[in-house]
C-alpha positions in Angstrom: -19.3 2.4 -131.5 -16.4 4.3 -133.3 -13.0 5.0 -130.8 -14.5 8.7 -130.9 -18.1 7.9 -129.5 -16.6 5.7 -126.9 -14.0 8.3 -126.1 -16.9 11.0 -125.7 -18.7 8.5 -123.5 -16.0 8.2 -121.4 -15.5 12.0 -121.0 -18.7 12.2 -119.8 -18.7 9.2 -117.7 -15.2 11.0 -115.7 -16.8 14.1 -115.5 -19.8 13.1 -113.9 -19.0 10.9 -111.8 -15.7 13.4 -110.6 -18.6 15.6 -110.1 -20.5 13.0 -107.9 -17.8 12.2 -105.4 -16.8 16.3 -105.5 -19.7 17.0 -104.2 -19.9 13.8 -101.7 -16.6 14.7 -100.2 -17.9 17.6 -99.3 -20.6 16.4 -97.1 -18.1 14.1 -95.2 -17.5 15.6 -91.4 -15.1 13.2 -90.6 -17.4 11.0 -88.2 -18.0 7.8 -88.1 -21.9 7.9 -88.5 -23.9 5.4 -90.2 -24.6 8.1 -93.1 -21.0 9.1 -93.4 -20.1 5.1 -93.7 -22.6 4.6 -96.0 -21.5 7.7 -98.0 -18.1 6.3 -98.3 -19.3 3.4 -99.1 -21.0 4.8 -102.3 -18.1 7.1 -103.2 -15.8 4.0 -103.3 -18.1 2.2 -105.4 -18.4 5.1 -107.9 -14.6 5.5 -108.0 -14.4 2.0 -108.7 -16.7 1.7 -111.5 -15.0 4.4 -113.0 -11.5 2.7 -112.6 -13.4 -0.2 -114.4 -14.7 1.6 -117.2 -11.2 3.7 -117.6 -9.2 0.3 -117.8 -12.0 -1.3 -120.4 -11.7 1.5 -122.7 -8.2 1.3 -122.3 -8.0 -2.7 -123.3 -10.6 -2.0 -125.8 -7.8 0.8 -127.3 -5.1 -2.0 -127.4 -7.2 -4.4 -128.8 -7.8 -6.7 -125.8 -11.1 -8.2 -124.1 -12.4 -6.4 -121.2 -12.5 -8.0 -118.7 
């Protein structure tokens, strides 16, 4: 995959995912309910993986591993 497709990718990647925990945020209440927990659960998960796949593109750009 050229630097372009994989920069494309990642575009799409951001923006969906920044579209995911958008809207997740805004179903939070500020409780502590099993459904909020396990919403915040999933939104730190999501943000995470998309940390992940920011910081692999980014070694992929400078020529390292992922890891």
């Amino acid at each position: 995959m050229g630097n372009d497709d994989a920069l494309a990718d990642l575009v799409h990647d951001i923006q969906g995912k920044c579209t995911n925990l958008k809207s997740a945020a805004a179903m939070l209440r500020g409780g502590a309910s099993k459904e909020e927990l396990e919403l915040l659960g999933l939104m730190s998960r999501q943000a995470r993986s998309l940390a992940d796949e920011i910081s692999a593109y980014e070694a992929r750009r400078r020529g390292e591993r992922p890891k």
